[in-house]
N, C-alpha and C positions, 0 to 999 in steps of 0.2 A: 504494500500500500504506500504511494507517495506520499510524504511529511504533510501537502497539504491536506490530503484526505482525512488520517491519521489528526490532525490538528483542528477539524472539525467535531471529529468522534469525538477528541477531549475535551474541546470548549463547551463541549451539551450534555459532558456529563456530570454526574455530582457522586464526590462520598459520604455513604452516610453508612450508621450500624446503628444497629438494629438489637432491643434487648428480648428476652427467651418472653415468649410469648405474643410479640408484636406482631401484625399482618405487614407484610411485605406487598406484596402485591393481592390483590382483593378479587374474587373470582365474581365476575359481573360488572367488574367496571372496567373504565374506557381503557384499552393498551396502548400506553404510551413509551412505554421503557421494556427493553431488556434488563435483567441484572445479571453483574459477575458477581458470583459469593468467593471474597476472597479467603475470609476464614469463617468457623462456623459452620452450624448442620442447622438445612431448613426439612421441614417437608410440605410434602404438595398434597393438598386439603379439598377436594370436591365433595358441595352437598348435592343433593339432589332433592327432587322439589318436593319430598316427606320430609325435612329439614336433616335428615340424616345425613352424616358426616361420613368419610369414606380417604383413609391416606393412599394415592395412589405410590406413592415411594418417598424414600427418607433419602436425601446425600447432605453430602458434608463437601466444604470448599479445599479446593480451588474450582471452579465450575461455572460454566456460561448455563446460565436459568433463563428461562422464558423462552427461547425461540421458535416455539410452536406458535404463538402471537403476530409472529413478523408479518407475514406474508399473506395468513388467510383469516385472522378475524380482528376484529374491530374493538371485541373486549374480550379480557383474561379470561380463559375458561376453566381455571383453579385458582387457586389462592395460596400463596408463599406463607409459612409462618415462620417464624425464627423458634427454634428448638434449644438455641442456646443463645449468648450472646455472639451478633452477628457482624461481618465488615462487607460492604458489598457496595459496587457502582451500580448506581442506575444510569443504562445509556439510551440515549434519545432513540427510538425507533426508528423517526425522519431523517436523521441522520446516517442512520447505518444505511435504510434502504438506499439514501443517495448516494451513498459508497458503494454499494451492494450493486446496484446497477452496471456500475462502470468497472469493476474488477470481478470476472465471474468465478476465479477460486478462492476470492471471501466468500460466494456465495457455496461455494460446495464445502468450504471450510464451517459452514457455520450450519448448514446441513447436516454435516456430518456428527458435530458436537450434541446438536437438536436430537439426534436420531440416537446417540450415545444416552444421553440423557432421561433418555424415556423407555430404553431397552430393558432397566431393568421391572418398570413398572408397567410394561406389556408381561414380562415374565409371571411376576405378582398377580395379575388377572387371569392369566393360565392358568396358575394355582387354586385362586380362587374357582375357579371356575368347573375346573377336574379333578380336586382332591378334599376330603375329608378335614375335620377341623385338627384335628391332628397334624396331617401331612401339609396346610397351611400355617401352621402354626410355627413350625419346624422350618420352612421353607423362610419364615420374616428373622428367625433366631441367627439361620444360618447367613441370610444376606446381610443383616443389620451388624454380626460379627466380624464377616470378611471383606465389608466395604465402607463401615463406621466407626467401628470400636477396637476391633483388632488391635489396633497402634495404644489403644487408651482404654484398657478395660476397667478400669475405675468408673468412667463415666459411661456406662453399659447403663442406664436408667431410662425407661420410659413410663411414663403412666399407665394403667392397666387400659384407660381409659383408650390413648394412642393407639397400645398394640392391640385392641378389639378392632379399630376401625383399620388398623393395616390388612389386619389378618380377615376382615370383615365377618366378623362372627359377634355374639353377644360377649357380653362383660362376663355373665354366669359361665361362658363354654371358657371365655378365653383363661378364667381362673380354676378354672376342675383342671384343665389341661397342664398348665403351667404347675398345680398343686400337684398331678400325677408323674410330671417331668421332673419333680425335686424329690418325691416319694423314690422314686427307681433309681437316683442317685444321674439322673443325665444332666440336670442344672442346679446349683445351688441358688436362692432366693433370700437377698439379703435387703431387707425393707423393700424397697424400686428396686434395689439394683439385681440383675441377675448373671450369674459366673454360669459360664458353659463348663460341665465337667468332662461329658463324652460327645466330642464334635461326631465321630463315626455314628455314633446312635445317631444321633441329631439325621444326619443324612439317612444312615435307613429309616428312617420314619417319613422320612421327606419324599423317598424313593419308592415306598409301599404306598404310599399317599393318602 
């Protein structure tokens, strides 16, 4: 990208953070920004019109968010929330598109990122969709391990409330389950936080579905 192009995208953007709890971007209003999350873990929050709540995936930064917005709708069709404290640019949409335009492997670059980005939350609907609450449940333990927490198992915490809507099951299922996974000795249960003991279980259960 030439310095000038590159010097537009900066001039339109802003930083700002974001603390654990805050909406980032708001699912039903206007899109006007991408964001980069530079550090921090958000996740992506769609209700549906029974007001119920539904995590389509959790990451954590460094990561380009939004670009499903760019090109084909007019408003956010989820909602960002900050999951911890957050660092993130918001970049002007108008601005990229007029970049976007004239350099066509920003355009497959940021495709490509877009399509990264939501791979793993098509996978998570698979799940949902073809396994048991078991083998979804198992399925959120094992990705939230190997692509959030891993590097920082201290901070393995979510609300039981969160992991029901990831795992899209009730709060009663998602608590027998998690009670029966600490019973058999495959995760330890420490207030919120939870310690993986048998990653291999974990998978066959995931794998029997």
């Amino acid at each position: 990208m030439p310095p000038e192009d590159f010097e537009l995208v900066r001039r339109t953007s802003v930083q700002l953070h974001f603390e654990k709890g805050e909406t980032i971007l708001k699912q039903g209003a206007s899109a006007h920004q991408l964001v980069f999350l530079h550090t921090g873990i958000v996740k992506f929050s769609y209700q549906v019109e029974t007001g119920k709540n539904f995590i389509m995936t959790i990451v954590s930064g460094p990561k380009l968010l939004g670009g499903a917005n760019l090109f084909f709708k007019e408003t956010n069709i989820f909602s960002l929330v900050a999951m911890e404290r957050c660092e993130v640019c918001l970049i002007d949409s108008k601005a990229i598109r007029s970049v976007a335009m004239k350099h066509a492997p920003y355009v497959f670059a940021l495709c490509e990122r877009t399509t990264e980005m939501f791979q793993h939350a098509i996978f998570n609907f698979i799940s949902i969709a073809h396994k048991q609450v078991n083998g979804r449940i198992a399925d959120i333990l094992i990705y939230l391990w190997e692509h959030i927490y891993k590097s920082r198992p201290d901070d393995f915490i979510l609300t039981r409330k969160e992991l029901a809507e990831f795992a899209a099951c009730s709060h009663e299922n998602l608590i027998n389950t998690l009670s029966r996974f600490n019973k058999e000795g495959i995760i330890s249960l420490e207030g919120r936080k939870i310690v993986i003991n048998d990653f291999n279980k974990l998978i066959e259960i995931s794998k029997r579905g």
